[in-house]
N, CA, C and O atoms as a Maestro MAE file, in Angstrom:
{
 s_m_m2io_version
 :::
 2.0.0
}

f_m_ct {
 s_m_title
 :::
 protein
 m_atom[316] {
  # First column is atom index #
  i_m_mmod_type
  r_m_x_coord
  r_m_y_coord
  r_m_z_coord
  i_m_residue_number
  s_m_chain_name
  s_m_pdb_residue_name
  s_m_pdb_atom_name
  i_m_atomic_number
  :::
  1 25 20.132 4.069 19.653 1 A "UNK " " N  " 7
  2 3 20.468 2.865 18.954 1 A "UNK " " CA " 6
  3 2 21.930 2.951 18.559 1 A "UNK " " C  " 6
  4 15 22.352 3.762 17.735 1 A "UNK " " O  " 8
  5 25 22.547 2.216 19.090 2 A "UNK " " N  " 7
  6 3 24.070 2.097 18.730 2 A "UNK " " CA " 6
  7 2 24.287 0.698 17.449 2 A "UNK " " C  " 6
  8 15 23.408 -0.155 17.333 2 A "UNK " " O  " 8
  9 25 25.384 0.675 16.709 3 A "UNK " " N  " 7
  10 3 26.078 -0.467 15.878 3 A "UNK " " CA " 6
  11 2 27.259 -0.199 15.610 3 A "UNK " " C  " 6
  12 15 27.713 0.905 15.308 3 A "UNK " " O  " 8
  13 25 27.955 -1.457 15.733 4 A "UNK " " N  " 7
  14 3 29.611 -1.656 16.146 4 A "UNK " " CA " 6
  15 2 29.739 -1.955 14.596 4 A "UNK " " C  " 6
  16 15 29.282 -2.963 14.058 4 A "UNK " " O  " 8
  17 25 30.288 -1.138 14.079 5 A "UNK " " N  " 7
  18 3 30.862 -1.310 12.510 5 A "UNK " " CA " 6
  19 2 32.550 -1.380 12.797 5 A "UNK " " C  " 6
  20 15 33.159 -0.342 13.052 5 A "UNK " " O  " 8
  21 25 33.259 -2.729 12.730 6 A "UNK " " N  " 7
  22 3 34.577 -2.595 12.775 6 A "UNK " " CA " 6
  23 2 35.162 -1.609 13.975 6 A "UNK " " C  " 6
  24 15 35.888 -0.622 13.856 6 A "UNK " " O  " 8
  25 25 34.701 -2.103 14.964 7 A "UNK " " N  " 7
  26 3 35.526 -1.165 16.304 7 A "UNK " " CA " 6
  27 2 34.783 0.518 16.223 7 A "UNK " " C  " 6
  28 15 35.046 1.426 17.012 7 A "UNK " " O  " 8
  29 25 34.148 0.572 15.452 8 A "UNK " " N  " 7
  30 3 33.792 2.059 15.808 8 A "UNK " " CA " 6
  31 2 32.700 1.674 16.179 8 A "UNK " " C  " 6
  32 15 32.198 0.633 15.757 8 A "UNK " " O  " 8
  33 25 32.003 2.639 17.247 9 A "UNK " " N  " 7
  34 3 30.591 2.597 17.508 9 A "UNK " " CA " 6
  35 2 29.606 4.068 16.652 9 A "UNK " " C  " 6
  36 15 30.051 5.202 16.473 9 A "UNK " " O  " 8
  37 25 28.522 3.667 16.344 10 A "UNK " " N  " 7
  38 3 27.934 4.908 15.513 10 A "UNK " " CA " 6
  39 2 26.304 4.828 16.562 10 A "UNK " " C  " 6
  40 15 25.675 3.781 16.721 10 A "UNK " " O  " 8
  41 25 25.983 5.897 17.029 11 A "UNK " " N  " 7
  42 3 25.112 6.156 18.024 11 A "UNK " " CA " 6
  43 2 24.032 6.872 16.983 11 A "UNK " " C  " 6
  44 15 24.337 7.739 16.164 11 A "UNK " " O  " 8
  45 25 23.024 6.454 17.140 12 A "UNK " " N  " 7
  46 3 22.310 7.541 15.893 12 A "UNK " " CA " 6
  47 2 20.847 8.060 17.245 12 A "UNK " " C  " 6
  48 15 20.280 7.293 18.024 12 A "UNK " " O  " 8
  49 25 20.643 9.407 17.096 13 A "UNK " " N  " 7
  50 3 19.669 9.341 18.536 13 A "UNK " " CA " 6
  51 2 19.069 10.297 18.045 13 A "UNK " " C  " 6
  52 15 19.667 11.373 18.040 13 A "UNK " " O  " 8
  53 25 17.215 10.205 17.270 14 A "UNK " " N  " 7
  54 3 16.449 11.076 17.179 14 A "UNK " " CA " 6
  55 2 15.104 10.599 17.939 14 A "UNK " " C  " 6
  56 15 14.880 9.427 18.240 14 A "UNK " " O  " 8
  57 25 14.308 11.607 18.183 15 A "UNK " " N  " 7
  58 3 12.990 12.145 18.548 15 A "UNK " " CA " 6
  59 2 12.085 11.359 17.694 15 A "UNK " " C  " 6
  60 15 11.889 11.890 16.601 15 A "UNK " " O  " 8
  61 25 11.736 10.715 17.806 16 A "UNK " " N  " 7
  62 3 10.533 9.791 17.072 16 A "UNK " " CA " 6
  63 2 9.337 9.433 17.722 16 A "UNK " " C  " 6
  64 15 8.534 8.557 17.402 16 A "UNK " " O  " 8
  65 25 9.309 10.358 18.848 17 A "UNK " " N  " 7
  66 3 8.142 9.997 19.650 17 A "UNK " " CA " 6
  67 2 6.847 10.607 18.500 17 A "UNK " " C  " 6
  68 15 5.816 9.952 18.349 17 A "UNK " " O  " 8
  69 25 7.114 12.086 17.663 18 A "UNK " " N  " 7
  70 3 5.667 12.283 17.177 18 A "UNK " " CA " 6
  71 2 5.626 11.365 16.047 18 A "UNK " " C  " 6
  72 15 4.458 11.281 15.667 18 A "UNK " " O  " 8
  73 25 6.506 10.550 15.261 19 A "UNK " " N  " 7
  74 3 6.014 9.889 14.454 19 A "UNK " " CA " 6
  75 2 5.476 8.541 14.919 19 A "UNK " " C  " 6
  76 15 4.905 7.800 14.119 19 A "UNK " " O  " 8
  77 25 5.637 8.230 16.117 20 A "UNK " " N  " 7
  78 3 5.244 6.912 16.762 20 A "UNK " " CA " 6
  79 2 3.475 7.254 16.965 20 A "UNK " " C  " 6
  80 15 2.479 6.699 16.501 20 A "UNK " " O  " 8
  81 25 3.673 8.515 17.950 21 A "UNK " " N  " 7
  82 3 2.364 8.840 18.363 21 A "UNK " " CA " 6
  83 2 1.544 9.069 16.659 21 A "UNK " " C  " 6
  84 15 0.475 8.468 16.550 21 A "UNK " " O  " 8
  85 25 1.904 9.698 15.695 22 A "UNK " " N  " 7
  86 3 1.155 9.774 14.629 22 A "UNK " " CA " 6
  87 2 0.711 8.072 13.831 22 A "UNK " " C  " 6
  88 15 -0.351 7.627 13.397 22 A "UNK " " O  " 8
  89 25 2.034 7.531 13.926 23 A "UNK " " N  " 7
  90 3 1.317 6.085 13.722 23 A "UNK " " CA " 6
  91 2 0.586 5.362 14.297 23 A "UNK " " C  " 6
  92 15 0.089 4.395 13.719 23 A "UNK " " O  " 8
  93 25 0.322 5.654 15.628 24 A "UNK " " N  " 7
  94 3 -0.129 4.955 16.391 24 A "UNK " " CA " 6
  95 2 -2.016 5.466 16.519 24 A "UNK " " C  " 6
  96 15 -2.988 4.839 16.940 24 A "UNK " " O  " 8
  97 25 -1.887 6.756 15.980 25 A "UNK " " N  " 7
  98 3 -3.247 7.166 15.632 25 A "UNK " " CA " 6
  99 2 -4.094 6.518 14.705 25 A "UNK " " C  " 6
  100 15 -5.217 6.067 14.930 25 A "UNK " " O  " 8
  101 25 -3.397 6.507 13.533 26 A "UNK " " N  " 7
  102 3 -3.722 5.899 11.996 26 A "UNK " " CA " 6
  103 2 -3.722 4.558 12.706 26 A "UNK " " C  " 6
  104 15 -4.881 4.258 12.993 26 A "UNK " " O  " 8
  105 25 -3.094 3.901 12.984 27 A "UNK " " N  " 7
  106 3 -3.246 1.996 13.268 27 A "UNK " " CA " 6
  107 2 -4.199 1.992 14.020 27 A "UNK " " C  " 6
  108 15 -4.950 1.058 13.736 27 A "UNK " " O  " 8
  109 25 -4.629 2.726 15.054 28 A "UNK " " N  " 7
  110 3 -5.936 2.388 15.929 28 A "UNK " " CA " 6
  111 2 -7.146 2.405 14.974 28 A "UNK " " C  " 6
  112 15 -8.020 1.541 14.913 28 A "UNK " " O  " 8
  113 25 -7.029 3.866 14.018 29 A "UNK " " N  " 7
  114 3 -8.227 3.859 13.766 29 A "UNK " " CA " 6
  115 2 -8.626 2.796 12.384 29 A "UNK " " C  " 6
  116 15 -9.745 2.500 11.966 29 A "UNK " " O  " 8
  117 25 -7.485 2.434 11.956 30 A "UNK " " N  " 7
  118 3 -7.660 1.501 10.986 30 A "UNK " " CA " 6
  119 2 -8.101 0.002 11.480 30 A "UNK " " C  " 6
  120 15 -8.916 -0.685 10.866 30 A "UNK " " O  " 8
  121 25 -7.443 -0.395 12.673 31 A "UNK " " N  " 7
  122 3 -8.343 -1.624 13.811 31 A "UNK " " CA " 6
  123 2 -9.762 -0.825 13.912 31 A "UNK " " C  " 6
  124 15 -10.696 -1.620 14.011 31 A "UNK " " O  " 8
  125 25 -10.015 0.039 13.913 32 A "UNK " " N  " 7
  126 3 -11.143 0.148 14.605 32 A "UNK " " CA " 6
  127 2 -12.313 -0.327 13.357 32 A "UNK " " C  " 6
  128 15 -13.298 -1.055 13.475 32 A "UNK " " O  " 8
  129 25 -11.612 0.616 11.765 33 A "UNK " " N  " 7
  130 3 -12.484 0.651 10.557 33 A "UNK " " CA " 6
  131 2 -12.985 -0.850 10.062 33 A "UNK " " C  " 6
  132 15 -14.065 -1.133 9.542 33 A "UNK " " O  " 8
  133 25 -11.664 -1.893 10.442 34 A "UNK " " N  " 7
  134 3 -11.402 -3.495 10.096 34 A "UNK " " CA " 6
  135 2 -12.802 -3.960 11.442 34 A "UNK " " C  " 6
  136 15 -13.685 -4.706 11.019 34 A "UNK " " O  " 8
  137 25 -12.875 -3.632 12.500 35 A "UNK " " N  " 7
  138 3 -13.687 -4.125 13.716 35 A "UNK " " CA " 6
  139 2 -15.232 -3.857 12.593 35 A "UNK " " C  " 6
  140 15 -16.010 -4.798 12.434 35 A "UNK " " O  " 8
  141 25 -15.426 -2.807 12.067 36 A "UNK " " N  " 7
  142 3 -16.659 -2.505 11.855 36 A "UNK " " CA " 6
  143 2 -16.739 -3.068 10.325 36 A "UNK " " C  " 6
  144 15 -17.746 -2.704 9.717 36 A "UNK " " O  " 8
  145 25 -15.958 -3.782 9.717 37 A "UNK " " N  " 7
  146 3 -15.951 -3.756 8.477 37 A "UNK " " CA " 6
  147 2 -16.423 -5.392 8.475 37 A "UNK " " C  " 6
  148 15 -17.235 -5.779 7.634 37 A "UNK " " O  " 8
  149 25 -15.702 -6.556 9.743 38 A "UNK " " N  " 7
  150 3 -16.002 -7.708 9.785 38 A "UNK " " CA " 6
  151 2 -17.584 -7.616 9.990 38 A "UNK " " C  " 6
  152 15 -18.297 -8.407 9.372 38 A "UNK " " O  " 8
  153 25 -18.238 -6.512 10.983 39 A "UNK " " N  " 7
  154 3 -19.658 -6.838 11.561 39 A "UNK " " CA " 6
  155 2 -20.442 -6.261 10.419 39 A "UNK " " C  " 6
  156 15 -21.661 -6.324 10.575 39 A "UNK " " O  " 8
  157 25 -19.961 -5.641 9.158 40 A "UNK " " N  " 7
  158 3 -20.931 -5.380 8.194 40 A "UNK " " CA " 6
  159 2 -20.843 -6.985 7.370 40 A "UNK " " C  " 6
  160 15 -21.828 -7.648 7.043 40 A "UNK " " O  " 8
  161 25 -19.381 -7.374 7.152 41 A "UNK " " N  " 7
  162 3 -19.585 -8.788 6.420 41 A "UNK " " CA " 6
  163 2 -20.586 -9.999 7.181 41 A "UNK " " C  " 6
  164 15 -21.327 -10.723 6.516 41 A "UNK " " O  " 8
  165 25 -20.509 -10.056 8.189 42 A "UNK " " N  " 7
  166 3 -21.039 -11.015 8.936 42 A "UNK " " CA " 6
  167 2 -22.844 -10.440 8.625 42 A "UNK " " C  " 6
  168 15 -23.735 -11.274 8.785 42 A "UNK " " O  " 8
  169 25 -23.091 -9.460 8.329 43 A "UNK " " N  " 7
  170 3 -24.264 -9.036 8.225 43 A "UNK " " CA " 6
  171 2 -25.003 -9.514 6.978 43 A "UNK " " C  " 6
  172 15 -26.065 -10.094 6.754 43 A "UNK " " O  " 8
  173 25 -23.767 -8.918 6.104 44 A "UNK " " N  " 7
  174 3 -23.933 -9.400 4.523 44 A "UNK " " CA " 6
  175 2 -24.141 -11.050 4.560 44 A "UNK " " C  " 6
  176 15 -24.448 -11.652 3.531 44 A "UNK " " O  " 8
  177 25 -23.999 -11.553 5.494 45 A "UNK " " N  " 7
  178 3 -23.642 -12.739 4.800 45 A "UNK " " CA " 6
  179 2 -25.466 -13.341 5.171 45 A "UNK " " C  " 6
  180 15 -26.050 -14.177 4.483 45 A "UNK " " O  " 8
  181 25 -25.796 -12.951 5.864 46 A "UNK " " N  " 7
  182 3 -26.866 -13.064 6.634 46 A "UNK " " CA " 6
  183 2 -28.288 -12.237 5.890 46 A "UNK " " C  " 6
  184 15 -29.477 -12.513 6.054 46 A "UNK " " O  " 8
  185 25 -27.778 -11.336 5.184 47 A "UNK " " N  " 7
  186 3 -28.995 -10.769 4.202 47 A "UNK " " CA " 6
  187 2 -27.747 -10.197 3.037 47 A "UNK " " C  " 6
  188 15 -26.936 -9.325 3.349 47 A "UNK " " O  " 8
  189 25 -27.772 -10.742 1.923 48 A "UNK " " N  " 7
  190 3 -26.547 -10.516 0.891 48 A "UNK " " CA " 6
  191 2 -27.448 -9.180 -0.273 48 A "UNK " " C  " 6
  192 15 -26.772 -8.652 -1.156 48 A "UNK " " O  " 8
  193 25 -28.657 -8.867 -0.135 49 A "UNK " " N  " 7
  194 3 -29.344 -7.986 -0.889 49 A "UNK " " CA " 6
  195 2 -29.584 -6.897 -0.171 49 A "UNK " " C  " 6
  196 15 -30.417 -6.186 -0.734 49 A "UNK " " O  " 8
  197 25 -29.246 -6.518 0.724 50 A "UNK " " N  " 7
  198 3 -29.340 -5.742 1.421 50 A "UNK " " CA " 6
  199 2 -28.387 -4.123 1.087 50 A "UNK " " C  " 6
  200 15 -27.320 -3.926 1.670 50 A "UNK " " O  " 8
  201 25 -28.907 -3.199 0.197 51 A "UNK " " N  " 7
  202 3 -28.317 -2.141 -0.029 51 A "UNK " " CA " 6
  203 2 -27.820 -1.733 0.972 51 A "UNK " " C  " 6
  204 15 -26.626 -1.525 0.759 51 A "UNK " " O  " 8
  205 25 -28.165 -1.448 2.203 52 A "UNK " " N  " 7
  206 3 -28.028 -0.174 3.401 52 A "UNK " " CA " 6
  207 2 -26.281 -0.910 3.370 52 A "UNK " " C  " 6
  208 15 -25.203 -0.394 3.072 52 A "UNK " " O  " 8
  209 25 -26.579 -2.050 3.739 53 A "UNK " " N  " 7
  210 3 -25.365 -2.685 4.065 53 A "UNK " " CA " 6
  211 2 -23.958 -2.676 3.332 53 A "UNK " " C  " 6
  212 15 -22.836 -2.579 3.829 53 A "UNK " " O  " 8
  213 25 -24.379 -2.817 1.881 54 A "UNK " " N  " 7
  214 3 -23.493 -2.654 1.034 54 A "UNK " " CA " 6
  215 2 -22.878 -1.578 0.724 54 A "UNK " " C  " 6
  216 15 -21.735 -1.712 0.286 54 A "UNK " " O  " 8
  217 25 -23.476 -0.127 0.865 55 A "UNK " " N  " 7
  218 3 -23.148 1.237 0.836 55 A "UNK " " CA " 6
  219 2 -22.707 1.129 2.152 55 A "UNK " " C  " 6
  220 15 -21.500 1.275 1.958 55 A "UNK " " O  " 8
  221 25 -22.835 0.965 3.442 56 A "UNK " " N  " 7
  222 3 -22.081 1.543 4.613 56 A "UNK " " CA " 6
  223 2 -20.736 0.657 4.173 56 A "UNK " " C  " 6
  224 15 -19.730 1.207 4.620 56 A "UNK " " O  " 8
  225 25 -20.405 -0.664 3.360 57 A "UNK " " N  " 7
  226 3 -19.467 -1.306 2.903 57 A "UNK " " CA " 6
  227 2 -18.468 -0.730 2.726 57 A "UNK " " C  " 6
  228 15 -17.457 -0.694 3.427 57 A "UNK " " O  " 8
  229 25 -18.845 0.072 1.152 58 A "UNK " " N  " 7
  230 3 -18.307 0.777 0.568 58 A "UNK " " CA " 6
  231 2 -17.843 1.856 1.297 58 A "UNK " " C  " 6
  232 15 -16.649 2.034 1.058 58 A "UNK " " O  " 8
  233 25 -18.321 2.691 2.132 59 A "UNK " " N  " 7
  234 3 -18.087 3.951 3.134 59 A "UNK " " CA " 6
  235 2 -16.892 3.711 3.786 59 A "UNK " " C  " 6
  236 15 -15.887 4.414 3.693 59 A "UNK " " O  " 8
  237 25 -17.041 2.495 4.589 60 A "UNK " " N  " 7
  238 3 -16.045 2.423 5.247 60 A "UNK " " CA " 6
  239 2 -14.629 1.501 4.660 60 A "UNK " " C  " 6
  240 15 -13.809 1.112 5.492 60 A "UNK " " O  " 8
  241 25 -14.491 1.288 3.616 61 A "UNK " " N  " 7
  242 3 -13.659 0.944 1.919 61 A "UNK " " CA " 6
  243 2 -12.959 1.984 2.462 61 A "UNK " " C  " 6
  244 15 -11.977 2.087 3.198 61 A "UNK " " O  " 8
  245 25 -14.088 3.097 1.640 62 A "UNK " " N  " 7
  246 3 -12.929 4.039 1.290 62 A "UNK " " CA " 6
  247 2 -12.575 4.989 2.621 62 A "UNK " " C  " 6
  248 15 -11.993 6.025 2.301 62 A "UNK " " O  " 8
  249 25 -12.781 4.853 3.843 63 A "UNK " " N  " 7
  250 3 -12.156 5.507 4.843 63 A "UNK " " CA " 6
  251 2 -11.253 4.720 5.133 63 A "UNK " " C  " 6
  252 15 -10.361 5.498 5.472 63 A "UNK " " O  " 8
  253 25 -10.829 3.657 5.245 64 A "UNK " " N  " 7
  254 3 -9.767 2.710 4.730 64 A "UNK " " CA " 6
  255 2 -8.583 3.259 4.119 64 A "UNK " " C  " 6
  256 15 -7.419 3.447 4.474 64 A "UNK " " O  " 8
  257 25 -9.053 3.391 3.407 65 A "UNK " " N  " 7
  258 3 -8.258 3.800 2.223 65 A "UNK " " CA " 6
  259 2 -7.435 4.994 2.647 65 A "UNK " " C  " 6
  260 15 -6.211 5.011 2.772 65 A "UNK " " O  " 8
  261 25 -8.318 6.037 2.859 66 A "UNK " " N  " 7
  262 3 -7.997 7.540 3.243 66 A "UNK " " CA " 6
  263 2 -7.444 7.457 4.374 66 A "UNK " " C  " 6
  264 15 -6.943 8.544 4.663 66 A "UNK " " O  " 8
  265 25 -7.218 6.317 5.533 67 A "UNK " " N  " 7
  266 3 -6.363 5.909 6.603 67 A "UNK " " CA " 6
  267 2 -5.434 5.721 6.151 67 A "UNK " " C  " 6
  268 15 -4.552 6.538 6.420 67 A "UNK " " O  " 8
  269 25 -5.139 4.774 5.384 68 A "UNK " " N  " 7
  270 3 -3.808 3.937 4.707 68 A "UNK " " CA " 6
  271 2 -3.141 5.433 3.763 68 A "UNK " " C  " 6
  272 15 -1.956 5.766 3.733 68 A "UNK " " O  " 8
  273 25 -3.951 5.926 3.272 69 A "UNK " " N  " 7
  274 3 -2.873 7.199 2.580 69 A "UNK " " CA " 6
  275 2 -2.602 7.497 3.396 69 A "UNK " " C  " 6
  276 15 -1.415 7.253 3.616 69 A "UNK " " O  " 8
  277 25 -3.321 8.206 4.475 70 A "UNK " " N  " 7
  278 3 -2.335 9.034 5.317 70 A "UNK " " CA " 6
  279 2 -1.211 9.066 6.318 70 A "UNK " " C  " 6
  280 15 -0.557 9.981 6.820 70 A "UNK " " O  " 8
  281 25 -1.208 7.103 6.497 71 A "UNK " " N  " 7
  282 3 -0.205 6.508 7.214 71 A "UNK " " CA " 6
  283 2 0.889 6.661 6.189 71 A "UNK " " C  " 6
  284 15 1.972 7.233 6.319 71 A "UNK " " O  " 8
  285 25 0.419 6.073 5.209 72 A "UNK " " N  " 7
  286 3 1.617 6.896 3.808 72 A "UNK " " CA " 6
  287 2 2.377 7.781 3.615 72 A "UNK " " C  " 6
  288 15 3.588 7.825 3.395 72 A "UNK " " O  " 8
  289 25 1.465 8.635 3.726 73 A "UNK " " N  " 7
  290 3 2.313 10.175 3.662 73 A "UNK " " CA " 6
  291 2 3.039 10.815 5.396 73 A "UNK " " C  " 6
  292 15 3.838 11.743 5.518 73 A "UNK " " O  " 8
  293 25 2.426 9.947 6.558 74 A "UNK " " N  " 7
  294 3 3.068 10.609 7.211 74 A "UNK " " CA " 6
  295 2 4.792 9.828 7.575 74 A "UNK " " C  " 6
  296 15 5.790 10.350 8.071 74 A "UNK " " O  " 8
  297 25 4.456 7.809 6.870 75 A "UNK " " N  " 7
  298 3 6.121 7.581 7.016 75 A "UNK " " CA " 6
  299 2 7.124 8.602 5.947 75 A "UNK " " C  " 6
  300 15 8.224 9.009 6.319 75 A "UNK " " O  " 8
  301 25 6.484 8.958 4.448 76 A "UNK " " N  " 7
  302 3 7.112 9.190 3.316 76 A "UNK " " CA " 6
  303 2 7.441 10.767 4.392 76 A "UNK " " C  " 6
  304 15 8.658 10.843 4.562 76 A "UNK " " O  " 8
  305 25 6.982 11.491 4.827 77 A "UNK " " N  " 7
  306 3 7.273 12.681 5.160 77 A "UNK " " CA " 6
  307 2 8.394 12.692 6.302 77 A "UNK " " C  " 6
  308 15 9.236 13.545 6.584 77 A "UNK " " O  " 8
  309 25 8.014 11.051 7.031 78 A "UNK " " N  " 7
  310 3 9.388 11.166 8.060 78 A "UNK " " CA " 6
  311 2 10.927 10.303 7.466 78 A "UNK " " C  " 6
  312 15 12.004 10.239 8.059 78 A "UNK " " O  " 8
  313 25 10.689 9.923 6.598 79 A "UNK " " N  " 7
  314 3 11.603 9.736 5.956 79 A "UNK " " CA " 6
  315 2 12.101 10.360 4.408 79 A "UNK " " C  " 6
  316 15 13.164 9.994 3.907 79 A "UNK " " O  " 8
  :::
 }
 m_bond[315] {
  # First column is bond index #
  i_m_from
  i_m_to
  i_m_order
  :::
  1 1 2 1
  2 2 3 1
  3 3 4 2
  4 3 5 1
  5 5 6 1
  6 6 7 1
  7 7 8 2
  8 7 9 1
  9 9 10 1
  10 10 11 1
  11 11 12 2
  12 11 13 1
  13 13 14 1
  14 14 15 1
  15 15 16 2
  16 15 17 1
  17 17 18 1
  18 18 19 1
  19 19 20 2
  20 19 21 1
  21 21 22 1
  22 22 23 1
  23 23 24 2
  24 23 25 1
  25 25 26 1
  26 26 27 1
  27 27 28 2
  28 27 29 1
  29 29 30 1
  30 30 31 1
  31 31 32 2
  32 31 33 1
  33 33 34 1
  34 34 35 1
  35 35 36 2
  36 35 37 1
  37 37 38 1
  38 38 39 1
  39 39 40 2
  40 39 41 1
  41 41 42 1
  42 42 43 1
  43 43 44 2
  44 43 45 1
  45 45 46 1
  46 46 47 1
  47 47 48 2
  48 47 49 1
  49 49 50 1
  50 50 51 1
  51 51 52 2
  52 51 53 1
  53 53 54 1
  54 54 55 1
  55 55 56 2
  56 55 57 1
  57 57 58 1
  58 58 59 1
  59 59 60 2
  60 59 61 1
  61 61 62 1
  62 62 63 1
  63 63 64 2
  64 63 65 1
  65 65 66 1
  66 66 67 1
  67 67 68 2
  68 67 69 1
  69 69 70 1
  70 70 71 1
  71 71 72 2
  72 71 73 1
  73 73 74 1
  74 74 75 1
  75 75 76 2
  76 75 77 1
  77 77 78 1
  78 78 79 1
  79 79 80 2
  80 79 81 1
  81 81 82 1
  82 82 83 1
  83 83 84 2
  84 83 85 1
  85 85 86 1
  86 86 87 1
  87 87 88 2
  88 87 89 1
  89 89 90 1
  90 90 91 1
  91 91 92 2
  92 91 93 1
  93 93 94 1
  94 94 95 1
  95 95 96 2
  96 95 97 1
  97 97 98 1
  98 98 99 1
  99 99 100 2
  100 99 101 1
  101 101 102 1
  102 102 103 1
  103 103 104 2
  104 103 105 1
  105 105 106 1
  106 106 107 1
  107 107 108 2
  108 107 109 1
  109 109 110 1
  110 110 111 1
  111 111 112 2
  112 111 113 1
  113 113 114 1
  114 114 115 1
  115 115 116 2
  116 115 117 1
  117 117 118 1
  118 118 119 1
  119 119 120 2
  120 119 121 1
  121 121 122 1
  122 122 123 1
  123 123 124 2
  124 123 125 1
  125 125 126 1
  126 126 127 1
  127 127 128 2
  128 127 129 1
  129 129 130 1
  130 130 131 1
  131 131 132 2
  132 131 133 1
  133 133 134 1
  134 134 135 1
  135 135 136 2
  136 135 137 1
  137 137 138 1
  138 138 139 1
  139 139 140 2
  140 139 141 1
  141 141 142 1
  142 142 143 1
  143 143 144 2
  144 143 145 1
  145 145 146 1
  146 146 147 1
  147 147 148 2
  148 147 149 1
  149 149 150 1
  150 150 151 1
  151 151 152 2
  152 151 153 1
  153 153 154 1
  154 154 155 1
  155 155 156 2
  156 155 157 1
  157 157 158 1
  158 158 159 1
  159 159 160 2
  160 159 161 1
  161 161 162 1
  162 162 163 1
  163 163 164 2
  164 163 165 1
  165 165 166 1
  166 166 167 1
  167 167 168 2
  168 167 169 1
  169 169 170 1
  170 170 171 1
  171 171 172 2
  172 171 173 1
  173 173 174 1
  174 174 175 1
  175 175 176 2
  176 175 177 1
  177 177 178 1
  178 178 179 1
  179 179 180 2
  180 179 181 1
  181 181 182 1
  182 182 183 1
  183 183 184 2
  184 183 185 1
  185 185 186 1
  186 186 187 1
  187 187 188 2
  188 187 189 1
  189 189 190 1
  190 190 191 1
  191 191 192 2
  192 191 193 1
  193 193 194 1
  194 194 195 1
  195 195 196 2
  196 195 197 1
  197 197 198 1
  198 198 199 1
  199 199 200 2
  200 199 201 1
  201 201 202 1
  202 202 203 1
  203 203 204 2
  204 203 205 1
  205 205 206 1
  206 206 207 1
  207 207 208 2
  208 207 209 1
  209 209 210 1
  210 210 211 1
  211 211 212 2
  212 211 213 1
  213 213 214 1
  214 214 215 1
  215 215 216 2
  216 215 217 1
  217 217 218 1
  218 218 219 1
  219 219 220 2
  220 219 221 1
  221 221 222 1
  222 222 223 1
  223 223 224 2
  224 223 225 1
  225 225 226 1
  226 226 227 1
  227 227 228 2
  228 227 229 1
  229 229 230 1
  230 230 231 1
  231 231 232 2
  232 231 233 1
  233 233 234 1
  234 234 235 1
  235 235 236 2
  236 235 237 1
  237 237 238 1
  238 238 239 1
  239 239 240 2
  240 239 241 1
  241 241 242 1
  242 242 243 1
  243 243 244 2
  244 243 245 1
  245 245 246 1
  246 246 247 1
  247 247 248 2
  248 247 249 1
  249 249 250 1
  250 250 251 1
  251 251 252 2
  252 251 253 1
  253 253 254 1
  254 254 255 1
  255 255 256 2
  256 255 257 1
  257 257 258 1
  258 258 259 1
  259 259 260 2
  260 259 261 1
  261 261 262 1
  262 262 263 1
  263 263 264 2
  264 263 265 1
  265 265 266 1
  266 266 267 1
  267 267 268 2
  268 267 269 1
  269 269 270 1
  270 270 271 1
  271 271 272 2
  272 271 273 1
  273 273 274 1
  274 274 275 1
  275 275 276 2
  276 275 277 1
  277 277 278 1
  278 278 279 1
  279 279 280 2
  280 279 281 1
  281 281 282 1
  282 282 283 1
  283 283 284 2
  284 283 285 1
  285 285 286 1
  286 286 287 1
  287 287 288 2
  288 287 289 1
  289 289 290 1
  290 290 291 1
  291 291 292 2
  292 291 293 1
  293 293 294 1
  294 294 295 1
  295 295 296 2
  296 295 297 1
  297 297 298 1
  298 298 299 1
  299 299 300 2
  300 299 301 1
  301 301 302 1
  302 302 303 1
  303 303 304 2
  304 303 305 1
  305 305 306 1
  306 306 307 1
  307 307 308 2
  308 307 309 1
  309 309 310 1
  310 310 311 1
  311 311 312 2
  312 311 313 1
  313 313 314 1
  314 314 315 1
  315 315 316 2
  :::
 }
}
């Protein structure tokens, strides 16, 4: 990535392939947690008393969650 600041050029050139590949882990599996999270709502909506449903809810909440930290900590660590 180059930028022309006043006639100088400044080239800045790092290795970001493992933080791409590490984000790119966390974002899949967080599409994947959101894929399973719509087919529990659509379930709920269809039997709304339904414990089983509401606890696998919650389960996959907080693996959510524990995705999103760790996409967290791995930008805060590359920057």
């Amino acid at each position: 990535m180059a930028r022309n600041i006043k006639g100088i050029t400044i080239e800045l050139d790092g290795n970001v392939t493992p933080l791409t590949n590490a984000l790119k882990k966390v974002n899949n599996e967080t599409k994947e947690i959101n894929g399973y999270l719509k087919e529990v709502e659509r379930s709920l909506k269809f039997s709304p008393g339904n414990t089983e449903l509401v606890a696998q809810k919650q389960r996959l909440l907080k693996h959510a969650i524990t995705e999103t930290e760790e996409k967290l900590k791995t930008l805060t660590n590359t920057f």
